[in-house]
C-alpha positions as CSV (number, residue, x, y, z in Angstrom):
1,X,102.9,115.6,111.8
2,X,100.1,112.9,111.8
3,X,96.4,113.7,111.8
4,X,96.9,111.6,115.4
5,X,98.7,115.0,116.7
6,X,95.5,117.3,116.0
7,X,92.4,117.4,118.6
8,X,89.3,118.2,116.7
9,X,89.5,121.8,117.2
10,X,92.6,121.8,116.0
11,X,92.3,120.1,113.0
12,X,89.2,122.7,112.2
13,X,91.2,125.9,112.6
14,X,94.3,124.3,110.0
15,X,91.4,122.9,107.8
16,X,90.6,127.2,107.9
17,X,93.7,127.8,107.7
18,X,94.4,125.8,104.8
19,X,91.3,126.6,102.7
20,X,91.3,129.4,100.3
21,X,87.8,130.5,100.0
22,X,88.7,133.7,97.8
23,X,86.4,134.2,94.8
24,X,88.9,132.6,91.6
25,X,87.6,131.7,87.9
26,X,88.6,128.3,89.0
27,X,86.7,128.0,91.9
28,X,83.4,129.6,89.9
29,X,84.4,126.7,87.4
30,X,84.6,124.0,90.4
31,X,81.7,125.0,91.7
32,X,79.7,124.3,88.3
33,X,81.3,121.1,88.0
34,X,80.6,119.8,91.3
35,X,77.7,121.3,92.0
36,X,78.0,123.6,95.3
37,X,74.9,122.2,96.5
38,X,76.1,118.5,96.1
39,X,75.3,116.2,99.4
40,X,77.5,114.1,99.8
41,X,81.8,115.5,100.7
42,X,83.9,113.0,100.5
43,X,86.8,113.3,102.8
44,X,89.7,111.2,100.7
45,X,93.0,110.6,102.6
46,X,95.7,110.0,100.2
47,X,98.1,109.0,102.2
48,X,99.2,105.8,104.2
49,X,98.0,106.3,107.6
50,X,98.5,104.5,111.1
51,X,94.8,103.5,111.2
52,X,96.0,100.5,113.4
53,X,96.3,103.2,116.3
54,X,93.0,103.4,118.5
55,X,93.6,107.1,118.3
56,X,94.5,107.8,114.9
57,X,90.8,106.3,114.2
58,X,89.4,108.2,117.1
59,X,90.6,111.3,115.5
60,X,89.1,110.5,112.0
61,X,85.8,109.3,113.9
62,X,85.7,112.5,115.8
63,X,86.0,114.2,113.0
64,X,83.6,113.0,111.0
65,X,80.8,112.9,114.0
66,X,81.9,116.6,115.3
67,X,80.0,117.8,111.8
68,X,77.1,115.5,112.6
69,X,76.9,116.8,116.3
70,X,76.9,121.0,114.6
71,X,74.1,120.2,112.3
72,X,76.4,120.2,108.9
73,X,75.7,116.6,108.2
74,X,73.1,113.8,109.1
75,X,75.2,111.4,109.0
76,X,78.7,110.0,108.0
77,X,78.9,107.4,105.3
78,X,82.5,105.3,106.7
79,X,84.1,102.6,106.8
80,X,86.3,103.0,109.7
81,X,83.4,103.7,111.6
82,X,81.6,100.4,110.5
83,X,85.1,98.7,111.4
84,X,84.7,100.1,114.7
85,X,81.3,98.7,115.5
86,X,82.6,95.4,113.5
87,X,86.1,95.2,115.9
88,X,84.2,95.4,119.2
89,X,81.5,92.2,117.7
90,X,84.4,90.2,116.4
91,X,86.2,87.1,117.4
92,X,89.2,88.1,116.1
93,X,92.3,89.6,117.5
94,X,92.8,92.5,116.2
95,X,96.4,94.4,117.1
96,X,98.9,96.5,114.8
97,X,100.1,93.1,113.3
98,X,96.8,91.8,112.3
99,X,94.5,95.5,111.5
100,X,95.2,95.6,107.9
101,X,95.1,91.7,107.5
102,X,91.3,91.6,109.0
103,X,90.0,94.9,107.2
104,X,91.5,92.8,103.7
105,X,90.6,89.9,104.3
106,X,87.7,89.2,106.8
107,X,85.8,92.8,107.0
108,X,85.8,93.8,103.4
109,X,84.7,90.0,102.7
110,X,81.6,90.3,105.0
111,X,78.5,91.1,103.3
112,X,77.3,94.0,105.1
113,X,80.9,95.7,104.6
114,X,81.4,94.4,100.8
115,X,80.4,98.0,100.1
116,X,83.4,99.6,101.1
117,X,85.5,97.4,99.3
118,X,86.0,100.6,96.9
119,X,86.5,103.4,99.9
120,X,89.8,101.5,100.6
121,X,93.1,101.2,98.5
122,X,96.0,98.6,99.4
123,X,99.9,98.8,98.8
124,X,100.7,96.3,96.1
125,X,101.8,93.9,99.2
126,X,98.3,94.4,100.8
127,X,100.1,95.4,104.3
128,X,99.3,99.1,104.5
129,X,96.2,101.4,103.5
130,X,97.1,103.9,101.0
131,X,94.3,105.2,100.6
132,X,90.5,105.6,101.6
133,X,87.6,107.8,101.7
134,X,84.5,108.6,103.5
135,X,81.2,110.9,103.1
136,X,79.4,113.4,104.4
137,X,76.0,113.5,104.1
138,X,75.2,116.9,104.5
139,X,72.1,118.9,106.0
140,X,70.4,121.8,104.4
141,X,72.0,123.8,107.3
142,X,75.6,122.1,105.6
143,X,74.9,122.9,101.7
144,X,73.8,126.4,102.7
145,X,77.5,127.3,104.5
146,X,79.6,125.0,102.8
């Protein structure tokens, strides 16, 4: 299934489903490492991902802004929501064909989104998103119940 097939809720209750939250050495180990209290999660997708569909990035959007709207974060640290705001304020044509040509080579080359130049990895033929990344940045209200 693609992450496009999950509503918010949805993806919430596998994310619970999927997490393993029982006490482990390695987890005690982890947690020293990484510092439980640490700020800022970074949600990594691994994966090539349709990000050309409207609703695939709705869904990552959604999630990322449905832990802002329950007080777990202040604010989300992305790039596919700066492409968003950058796609509606641009000249260019932005379709399936052309999405992973203009985050390459015209977004990623702008100076205000030069920053995300390392939240964003390329197949060696630079025609698909292997893999990217985003923040959290959480609340005291998100450190406390992470």
């Amino acid at each position: 299934p693609n992450l496009s097939d999950f509503d918010s809720a949805s993806l919430f209750s596998l994310h619970d489903r999927l997490l393993d939250t029982r006490p482990s050495v390695a987890r005690a180990l982890g947690d020293r490492l990484i510092a439980r209290n640490a700020r800022y999660p970074i949600l990594t997708i691994d994966d090539p991902v349709e990000y050309e569909e409207e609703l695939v990035r709705d869904s990552i959007i959604e999630l990322l802004d449905s832990a802002v709207r329950a007080g777990y974060a202040s604010r989300a640290v992305s790039w596919l929501v700066e492409f968003a705001r950058f796609e509606k304020n641009t000249i260019y044509d932005i379709n399936p064909d052309t999405f992973v040509p203009v985050v390459n080579l015209v977004f990623l080359q702008t100076d205000p989104y030069k920053r995300f130049v390392s939240d964003i990895s390329f197949d060696r033929h630079q025609t698909q998103i292997v893999r990217s990344r985003m923040y959290l940045e959480l609340t005291q209200k998100g450190v406390d119940e992470r």
